[in-house]
VOGU-3710 file (C-alpha; in Angstrom, 3 decimals, decimal comma):
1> xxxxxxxxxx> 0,000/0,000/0,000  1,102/3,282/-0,603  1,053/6,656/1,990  1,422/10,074/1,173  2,974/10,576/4,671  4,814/7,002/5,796  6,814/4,818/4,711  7,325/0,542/5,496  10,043/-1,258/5,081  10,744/-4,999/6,013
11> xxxxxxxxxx> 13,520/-6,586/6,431  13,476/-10,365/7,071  11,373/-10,487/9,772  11,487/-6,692/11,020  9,448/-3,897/9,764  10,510/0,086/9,664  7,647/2,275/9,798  8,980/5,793/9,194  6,723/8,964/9,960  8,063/10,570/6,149
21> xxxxxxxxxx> 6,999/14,270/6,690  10,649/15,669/6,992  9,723/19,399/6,155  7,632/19,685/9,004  9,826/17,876/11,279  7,777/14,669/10,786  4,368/16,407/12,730  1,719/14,251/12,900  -1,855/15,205/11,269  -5,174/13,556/11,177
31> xxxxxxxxxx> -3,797/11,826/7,647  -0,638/10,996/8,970  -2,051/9,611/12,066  -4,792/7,649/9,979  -2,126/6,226/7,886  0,044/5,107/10,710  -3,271/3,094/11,893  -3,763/1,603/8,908  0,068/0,660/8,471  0,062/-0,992/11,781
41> xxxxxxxxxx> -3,396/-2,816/11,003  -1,255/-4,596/7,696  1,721/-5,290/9,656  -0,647/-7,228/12,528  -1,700/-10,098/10,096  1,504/-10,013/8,106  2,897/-13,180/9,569  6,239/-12,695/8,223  6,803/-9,329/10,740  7,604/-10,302/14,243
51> xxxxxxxxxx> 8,834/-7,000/15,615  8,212/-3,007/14,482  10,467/-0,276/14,391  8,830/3,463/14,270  11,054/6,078/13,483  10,908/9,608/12,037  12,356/10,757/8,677  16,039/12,603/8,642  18,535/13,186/11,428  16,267/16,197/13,327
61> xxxxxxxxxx> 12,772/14,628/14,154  11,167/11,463/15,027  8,123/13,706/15,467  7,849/17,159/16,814  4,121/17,012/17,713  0,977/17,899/15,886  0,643/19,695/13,214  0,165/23,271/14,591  -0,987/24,876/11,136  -3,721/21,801/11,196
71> xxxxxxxxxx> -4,641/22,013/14,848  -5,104/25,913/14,668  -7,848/25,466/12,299  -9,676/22,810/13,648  -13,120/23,315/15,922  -13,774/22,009/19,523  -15,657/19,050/18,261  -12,774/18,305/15,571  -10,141/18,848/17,849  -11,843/15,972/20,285
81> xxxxxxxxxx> -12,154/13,919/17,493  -8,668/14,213/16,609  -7,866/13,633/19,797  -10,064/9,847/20,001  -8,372/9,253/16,786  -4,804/9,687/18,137  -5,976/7,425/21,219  -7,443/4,890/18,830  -4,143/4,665/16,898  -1,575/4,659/20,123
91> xxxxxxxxxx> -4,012/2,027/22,200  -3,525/0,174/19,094  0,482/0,437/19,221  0,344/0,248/22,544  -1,722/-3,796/22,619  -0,236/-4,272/19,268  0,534/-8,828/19,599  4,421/-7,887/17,713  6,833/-5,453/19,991  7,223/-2,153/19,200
101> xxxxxxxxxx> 10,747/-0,327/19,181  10,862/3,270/18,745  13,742/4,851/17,650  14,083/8,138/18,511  16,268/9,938/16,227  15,683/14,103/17,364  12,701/16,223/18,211  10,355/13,464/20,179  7,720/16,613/21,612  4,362/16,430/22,442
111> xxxxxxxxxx> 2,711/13,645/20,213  5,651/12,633/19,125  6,887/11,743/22,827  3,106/10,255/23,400  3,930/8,060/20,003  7,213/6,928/21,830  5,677/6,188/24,978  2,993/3,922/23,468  5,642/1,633/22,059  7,294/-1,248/23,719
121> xxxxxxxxxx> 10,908/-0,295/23,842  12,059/3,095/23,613  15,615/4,473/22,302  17,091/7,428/21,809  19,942/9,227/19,623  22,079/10,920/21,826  20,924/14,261/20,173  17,352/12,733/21,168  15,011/15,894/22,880  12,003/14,339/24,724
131> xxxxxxxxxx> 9,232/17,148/26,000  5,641/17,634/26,483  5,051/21,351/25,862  1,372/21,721/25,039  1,383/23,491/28,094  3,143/26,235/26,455  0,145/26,336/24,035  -2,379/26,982/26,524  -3,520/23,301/25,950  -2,823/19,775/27,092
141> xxxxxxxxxx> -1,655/16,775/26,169  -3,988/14,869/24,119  -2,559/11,788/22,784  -2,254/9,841/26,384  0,580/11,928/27,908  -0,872/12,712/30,804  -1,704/8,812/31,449  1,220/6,928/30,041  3,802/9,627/31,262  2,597/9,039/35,067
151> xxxxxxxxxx> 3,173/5,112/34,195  6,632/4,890/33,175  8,075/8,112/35,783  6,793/8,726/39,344  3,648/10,901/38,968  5,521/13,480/40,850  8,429/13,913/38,191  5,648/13,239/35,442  3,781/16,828/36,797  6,924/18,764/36,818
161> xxxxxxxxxx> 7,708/18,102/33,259  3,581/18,292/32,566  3,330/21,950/34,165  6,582/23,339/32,933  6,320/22,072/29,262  10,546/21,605/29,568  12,562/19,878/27,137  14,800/16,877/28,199  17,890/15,341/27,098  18,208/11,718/25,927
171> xxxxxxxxxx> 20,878/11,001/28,966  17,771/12,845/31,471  14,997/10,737/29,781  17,045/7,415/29,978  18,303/8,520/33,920  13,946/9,113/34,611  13,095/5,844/32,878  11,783/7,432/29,855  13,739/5,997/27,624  15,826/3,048/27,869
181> xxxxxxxxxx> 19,030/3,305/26,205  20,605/5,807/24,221  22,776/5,082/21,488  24,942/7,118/18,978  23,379/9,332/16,680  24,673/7,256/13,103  23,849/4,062/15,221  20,786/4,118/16,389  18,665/2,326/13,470  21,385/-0,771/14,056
191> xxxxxxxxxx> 20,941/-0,799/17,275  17,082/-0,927/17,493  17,418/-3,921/14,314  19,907/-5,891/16,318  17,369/-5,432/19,393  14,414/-6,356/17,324  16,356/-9,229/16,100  16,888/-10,494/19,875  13,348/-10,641/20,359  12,071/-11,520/16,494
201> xxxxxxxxxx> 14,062/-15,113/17,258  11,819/-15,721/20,307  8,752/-18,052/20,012  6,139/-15,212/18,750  3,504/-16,290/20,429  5,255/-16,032/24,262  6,511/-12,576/23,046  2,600/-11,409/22,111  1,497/-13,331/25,927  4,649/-11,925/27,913
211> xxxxxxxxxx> 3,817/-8,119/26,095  -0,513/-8,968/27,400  0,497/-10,347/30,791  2,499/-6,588/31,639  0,008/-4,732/29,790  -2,947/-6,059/31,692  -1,666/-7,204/34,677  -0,445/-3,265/34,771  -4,483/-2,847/35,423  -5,050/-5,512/38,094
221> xxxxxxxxxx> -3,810/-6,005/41,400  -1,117/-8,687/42,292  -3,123/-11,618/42,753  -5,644/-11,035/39,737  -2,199/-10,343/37,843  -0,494/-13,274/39,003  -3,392/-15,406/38,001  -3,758/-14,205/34,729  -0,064/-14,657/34,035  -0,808/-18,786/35,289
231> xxxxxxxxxx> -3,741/-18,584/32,508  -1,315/-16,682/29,735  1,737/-19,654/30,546  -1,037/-22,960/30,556  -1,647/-21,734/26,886  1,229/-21,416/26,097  2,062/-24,820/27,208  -0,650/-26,078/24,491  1,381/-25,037/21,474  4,086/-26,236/18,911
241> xxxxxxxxxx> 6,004/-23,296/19,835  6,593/-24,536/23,090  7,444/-27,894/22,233  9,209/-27,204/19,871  11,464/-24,977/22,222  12,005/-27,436/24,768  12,502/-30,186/22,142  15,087/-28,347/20,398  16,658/-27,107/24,476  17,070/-30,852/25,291
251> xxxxxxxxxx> 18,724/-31,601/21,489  21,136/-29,027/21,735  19,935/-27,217/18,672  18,055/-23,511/18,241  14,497/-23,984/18,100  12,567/-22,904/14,764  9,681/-21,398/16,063  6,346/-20,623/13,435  3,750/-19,069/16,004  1,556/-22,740/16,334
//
């Protein structure tokens, strides 16, 4: 399929969804965010991708944000429903059954940094700036960061860079838990393939179950978690993947896994 504003490329058994709008700093609008919806919808039942890599186009940007010259024009009733379809799309990344790597490679504000933080795996050029500064705007995040910020910082750090609308630094984001590894600016693409790579030679179908057991057990308290995770590993023990692992442990060989 074609986009006029992303681009996906696969390699073996990763896929590289780039955000392609590099003379606006990659910022997302409703097309852009439609088309990153229906990207991730084809790579879901494409059972040749087993792990996702969103980036932004050129050196500068992953994404600096929304679109500012589309927001500005857009009513209170359009605005809200720009703001379901940006939820739509992230909840999506967020539960997608592949990981999710993003590879911050510059500017990673305001929905761009909400893109980030609905992905898996998050890591950053050292030239990487992370920031929510809707504030700024006289507005608010609207794209989750005021939900999946307080999840992944404590809510107390989350509010100071909430109120303020500051800027951080990829060493900051990766010290706060925003991120989780930084890597060098003409490296970072390798290093998010060779980490995709890691998990793409997993058994699939654990790596969907492990990525639904944190997700949802995130919502549920210990013992509802804890039972859930029993459920998630008895059916797992009903597939070929997992005999095949522990076939191919006790022969001494690496296991070929095919998602059964």
């Amino acid at each position: 399929m074609a986009w006029n504003n992303i681009k996906v490329e696969k390699e073996q058994n990763i896929a590289i969804l780039t955000i392609n709008r590099p003379e606006v700093l990659n910022a997302l609008n409703g097309e852009t965010v439609e088309e990153i919806g229906e990207a991730m919808e084809q790579m879901e039942t494409d059972p040749e991708v087993r792990a996702v890599i969103i980036t932004g186009a050129g050196e500068r940007s992953f994404v600096v944000g929304a679109d500012i010259a589309f927001m500005n024009k857009l009513t209170p009733l359009e605005a809200r429903s720009f703001i379901r379809q940006g939820h739509k799309i992230l909840n999506r990344i967020e539960n997608f059954p592949k990981p999710v790597i993003a590879a911050i490679n510059g500017f990673a504000l305001g929905g761009g940094c909400e893109l980030a933080m609905s992905c898996d795996i998050r890591v950053a050029s050292e030239k990487a700036k992370l920031g929510l500064p809707e504030v700024k705007l006289g507005v608010m995040p609207g794209f989750g960061g005021t939900q999946r910020l307080t999840r992944l910082v404590n809510p107390g750090l989350a509010k100071e860079i909430l109120l303020t609308g500051d800027q951080c630094d990829a060493q900051t984001a990766c010290r706060i838990g925003l991120v989780n590894h930084v890597a060098p600016s003409g490296q970072l693409l390798d290093f998010c393939r060779q980490m995709a790579v890691r998990i793409a030679v997993n058994g699939p179908l654990a790596v969907q179950l492990i990525k639904e057991a944190v997700n949802e057990g995130l919502e549920m308290d210990l013992d509802k978690a804890l039972a859930h995770e029993a459920d998630l590993f008895g059916v797992l023990y009903a597939t070929e993947d997992r005999k095949e692992g522990m076939t191919a442990f006790l022969e001494k060989r690496q296991p070929v896994f095919r998602g059964l």
